[in-house]
N, C-alpha and C positions, 0 to 999 in steps of 0.2 A: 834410379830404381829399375826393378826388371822388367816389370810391365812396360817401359818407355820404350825399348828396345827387343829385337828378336831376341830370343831365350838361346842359347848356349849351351846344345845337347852333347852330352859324351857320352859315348855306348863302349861300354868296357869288354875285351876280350873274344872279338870275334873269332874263330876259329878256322881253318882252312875251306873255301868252298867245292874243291876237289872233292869233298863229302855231299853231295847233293841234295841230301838231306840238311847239313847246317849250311847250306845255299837257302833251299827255301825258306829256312827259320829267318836268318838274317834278313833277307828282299821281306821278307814278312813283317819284321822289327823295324825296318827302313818306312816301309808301304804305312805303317800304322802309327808311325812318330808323324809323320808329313801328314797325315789325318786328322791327328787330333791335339797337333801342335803346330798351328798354321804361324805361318814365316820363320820360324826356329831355324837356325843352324846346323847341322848334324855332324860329328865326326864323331871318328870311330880309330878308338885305339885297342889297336888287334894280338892276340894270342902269339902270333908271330914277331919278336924282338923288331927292333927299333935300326940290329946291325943287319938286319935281313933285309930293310924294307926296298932295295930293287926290285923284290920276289914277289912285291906285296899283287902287283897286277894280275899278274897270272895265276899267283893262288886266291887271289879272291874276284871271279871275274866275271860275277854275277851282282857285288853292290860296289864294283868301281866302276860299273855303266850307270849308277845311280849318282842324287845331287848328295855324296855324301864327302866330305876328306879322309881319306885312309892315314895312319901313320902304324909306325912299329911297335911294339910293347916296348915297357922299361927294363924287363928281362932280357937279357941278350941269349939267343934262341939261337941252335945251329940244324936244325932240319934239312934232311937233302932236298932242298928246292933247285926246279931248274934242272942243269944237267950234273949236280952234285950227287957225290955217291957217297954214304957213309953207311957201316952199318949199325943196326937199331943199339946196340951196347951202348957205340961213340956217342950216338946223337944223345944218349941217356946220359952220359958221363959228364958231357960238355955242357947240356944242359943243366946239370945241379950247378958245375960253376959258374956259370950266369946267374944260375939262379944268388947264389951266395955273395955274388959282385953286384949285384941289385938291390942290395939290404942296404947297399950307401944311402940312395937319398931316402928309404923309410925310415932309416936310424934317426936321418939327419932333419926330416919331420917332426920327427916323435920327440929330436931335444927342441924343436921351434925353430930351427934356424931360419934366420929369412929365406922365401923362397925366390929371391932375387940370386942370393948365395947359391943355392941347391944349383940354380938353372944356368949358373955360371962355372959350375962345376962339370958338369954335365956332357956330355959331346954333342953335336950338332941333332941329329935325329932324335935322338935321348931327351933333349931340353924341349926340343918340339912336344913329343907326347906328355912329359910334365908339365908345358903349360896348357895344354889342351883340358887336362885334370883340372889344375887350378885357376883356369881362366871359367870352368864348366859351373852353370847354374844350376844343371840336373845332370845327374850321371844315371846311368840306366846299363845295369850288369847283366850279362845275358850268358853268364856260363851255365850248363846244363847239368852235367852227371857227375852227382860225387860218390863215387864207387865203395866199395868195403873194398878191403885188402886183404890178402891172406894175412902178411907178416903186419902188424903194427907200426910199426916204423917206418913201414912203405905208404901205410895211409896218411901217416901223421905229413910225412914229407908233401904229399900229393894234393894235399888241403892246403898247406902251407904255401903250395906255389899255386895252388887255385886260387886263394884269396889276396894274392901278392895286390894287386890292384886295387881293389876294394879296401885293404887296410892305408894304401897311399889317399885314397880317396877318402875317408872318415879323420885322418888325420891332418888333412886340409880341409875340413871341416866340411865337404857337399853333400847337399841331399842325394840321399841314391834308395834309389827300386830294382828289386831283381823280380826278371820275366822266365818263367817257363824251366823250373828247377824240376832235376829228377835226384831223389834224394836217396842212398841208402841206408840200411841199417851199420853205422860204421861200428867197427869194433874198440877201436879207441878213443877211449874216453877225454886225452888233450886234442884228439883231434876234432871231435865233440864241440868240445871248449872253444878251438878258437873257429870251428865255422859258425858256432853260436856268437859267438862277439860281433861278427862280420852280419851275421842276419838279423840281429838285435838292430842293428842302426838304420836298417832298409824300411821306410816308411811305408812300403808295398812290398809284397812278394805271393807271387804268381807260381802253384806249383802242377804239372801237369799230366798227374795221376795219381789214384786215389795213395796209394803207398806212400807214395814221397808227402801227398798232404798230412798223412797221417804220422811217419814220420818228423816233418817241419814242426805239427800242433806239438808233439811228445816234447822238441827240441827247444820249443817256442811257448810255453804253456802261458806266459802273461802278457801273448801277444794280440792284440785286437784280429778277431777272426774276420770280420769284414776288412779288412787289411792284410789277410793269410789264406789266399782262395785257390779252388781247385779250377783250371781252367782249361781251356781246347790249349794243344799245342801249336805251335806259331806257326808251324809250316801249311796251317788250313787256313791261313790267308791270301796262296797263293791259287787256293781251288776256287776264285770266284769266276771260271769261265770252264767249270768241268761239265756242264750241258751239252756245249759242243763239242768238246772231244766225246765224250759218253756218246754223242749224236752219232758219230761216225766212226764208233769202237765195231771192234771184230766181230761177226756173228759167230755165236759159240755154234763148235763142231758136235755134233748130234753124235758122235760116237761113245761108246763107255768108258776112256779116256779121254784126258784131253790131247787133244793134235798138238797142236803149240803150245809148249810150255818154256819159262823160262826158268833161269835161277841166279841169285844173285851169293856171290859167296864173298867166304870172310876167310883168312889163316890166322887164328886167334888160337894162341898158345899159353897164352895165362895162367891154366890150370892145366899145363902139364901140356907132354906129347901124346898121352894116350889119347886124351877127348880128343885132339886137332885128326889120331888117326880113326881114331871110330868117327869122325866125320867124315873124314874123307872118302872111308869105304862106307856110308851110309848113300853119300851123294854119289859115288862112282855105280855103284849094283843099281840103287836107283836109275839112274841116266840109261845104264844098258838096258834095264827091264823095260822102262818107257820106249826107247827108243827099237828092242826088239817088237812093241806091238804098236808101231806105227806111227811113232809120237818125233816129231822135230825139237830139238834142244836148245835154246838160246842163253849164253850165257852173257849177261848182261851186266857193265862195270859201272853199274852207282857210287862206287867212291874209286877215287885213282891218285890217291896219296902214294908218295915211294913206301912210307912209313905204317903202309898200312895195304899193302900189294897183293894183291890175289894170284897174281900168275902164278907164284911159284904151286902152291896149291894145287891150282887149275893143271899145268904143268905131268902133275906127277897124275892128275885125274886122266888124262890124255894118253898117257904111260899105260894104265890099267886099261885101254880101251881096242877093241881092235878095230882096222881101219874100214872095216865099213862100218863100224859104229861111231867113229869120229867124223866120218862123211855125214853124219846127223847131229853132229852139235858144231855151232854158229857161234862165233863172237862178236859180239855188237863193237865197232874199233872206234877208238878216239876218247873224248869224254864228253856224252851227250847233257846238254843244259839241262835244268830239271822241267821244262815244258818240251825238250822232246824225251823226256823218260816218261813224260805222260802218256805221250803220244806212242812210243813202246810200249809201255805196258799193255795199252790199249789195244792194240795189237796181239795180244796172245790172250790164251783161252785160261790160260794157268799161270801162277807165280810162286815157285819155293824160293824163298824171300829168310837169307838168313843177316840182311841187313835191314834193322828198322823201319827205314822211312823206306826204303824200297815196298816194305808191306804197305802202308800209308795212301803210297801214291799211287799204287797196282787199285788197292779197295777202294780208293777215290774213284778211279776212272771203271770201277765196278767189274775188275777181273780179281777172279777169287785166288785166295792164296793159302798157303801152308808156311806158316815162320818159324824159324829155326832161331831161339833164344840163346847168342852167343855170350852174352854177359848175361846173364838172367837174373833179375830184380829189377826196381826200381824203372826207368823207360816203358819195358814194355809193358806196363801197365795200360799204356794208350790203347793199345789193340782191345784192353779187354772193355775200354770205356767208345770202340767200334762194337760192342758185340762178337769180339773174336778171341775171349780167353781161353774155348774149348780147341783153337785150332794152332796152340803155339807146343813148340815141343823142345827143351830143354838143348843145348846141344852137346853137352857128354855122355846124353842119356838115348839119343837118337839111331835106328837102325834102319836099316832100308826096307825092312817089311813093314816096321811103324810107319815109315814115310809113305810108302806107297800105300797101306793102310788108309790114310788120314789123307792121300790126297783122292782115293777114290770115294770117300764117304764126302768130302767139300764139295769133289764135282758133281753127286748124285745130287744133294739137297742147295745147289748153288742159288737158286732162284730163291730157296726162303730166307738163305744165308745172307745175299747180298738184300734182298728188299733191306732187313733190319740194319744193316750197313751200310745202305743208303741213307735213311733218316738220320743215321747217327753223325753221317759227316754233314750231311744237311744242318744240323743244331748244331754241331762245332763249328761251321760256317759261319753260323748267324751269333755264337756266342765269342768265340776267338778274340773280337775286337775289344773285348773288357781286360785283356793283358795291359793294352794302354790307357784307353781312354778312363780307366780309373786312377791310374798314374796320372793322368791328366786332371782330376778330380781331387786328389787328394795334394797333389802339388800346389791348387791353386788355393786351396785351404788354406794352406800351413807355409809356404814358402813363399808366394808368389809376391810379396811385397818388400821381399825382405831385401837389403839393401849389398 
């Protein structure tokens, strides 16, 4: 029986920690299974294919310092890790046929085949992550954002390989919970369908703003709501030591701007070239207006995926700039951990933050910010459950007089703005911990005897 023995956790679908942001959620998900799942096992079969997993160190190198085993997905993933170079098309292209060469063993699931067979089929890394599935007492899903799509058939696709894991996991029959979902309003309707079949069988699920909960109830109508909760997001498990950074954060500059400011940026083309260029000249007129009244620039790389690169952006922002106004913008080099982007943030008086957790971690360590919504829906909902829904500004919709707007009215009223952003991370602090320890609760209800 399980009880005689450590429990046998599998965490499905980590994602790259070169996003610093799903660094702290992960160390978060690690920190809070080892809490409330004393002597358990952990592994962790990751977003990144099973053909990759050389890569796996370096791309995730924030919970391979942790007691956890990494392996590869049963996708076979071709992302430019390392010193690999592809561009975004290929890595798209190559990955549907993985993706579609991956339908082997959930086919061969779904007719029953022994899973002695499947793992003997299998290639070496490959048979690893499937027995990790089927050897697992509890699985525990922790993919995040299920996006709407323009075209239909891009969503349906994009669910279909979000869910690849979770439908191998339900069909080897584990209990599984999913933590800290951002849901959106998807446009189609089988795509609908089958993330609903997939969230149907999660004994738990944790969503982590109001939208997505509201969302999930719509998708989920006869599902027990004390088992369909709104909750902190994961990555304010990693704030239980922001006292003393806070202690010895930066004294803000008494001037009518702020002196230090940073920004963190995205090249997010989704919806076209136009938003990407009115961002870019929102953020360039910006940086010289600061920087002609006295203001120092930081720009700052919270995620440093190839796959997801700011330089070039930045790039063409440096293009627009002349050089003694590039003598005033800074690049923070290398990829800082996410306790020293704390410790940055902390450090400047100001944050335009058009990556998520960058906002997060800037108002954690109580330096105020201006976020730039480059997917808008669904996530940033977090900001507005900080008390900061009046300060996010759309980003196809964004100009550099709005910006400069919105960031001088933050810095005027900053002290009333961060008090209420204080308590709020303060109670996500103290609440966060019920993403598991109700998985812990409910598992031992309903599973923990079973054989």
């Amino acid at each position: 029986m399980i009880s005689n023995r450590p429990l046998r956790i599998v965490i499905l679908d980590f994602v790259p920690e070169t996003n610093r942001g799903d660094a702290a959620l992960q160390v978060g998900m690690i920190n809070l299974i080892n809490k409330y799942f004393d002597r358990s096992k952990i592994s962790v079969v990751c977003a990144i294919g099973a053909n990759q997993t050389e890569k796996l160190i370096g791309e995730y190198d924030h919970s391979s310092k942790m007691p956890v085993v990494l392996t590869g997905g049963l996708k076979p993933t071709f992302f430019p890790l390392g010193k690999t170079s592809r561009s975004i098309l290929l890595v798209e292209l190559l990955n549907v046929l993985g993706f579609i060469t991956s339908l082997f063993p959930l086919v061969l699931s779904a007719l029953k085949m022994p899973p002695s067979l499947i793992k003997a089929i299998l290639p070496g890394e490959f048979r690893k992550s499937f027995s990790m599935i089927y050897d697992a007492d509890l699985v525990i899903w922790n993919r995040r954002n299920f996006r709407s799509r323009k075209f239909r058939l891009l969503e349906i696709y994009r669910i279909l390989y979000t869910i690849y894991h979770p439908m191998l996991t339900i069909l080897l029959d584990k209990p599984m919970a999913h933590v800290g979902t951002s849901l959106w309003k998807l446009k189609s309707p089988l795509a609908k369908r089958a993330l609903k079949v997939v969230l149907k069988h999660c004994f738990f699920i944790s969503c982590r703003e109001e939208s997505s909960h509201s969302e999930a109830i719509k998708l989920l109508p006869d599902v027990d709501k004390e088992r369909l909760r709104l909750l902190p997001d994961l990555s304010f498990v990693v704030f239980d030591k922001l006292d003393e950074i806070i202690k010895h954060r930066r004294t803000f500059s008494k001037a009518d701007l702020p002196v230090e400011i940073g920004i963190t940026l995205v090249d997010w083309a989704s919806d076209g070239q136009d938003g990407r260029t009115i961002y870019k000249n929102a953020i360039t007129e910006s940086i010289k207006y600061f920087v002609r009244n006295g203001s120092q620039v930081t720009i700052v790389p919270q995620v440093t995926k190839k796959w997801e690169n700011f330089m070039r952006i930045l790039d063409e922002i440096y293009s627009d700039l002349s050089p003694d106004e590039t003598k005033n913008v800074n690049l923070v080099e290398g990829e800082p951990t996410v306790n020293k982007l704390l410790e940055i943030y902390s450090q400047l008086d100001f944050l335009i933050a058009t990556r998520l957790h960058s906002s997060i971690f800037a108002l954690a360590v109580q330096t105020p910010v201006v976020a730039v919504a480059y997917d808008a829906g669904g996530k940033w909902g977090i900001l507005d459950g900080m008390g900061y829904k009046d300060y996010i500004i759309p980003y196809s919709e964004i100009t550099a007089s709005g910006l400069i707007d919105k960031v001088s009215t933050v810095w005027k009223n900053k002290d009333e703005i961060l008090e209420v952003v204080h308590k709020r991370v303060a109670k996500n602090t103290r609440e966060v911990d019920l993403n598991v320890s109700l998985i812990a609760k409910y598992f031992e209800t309903d599973f923990r005897d079973r054989d």
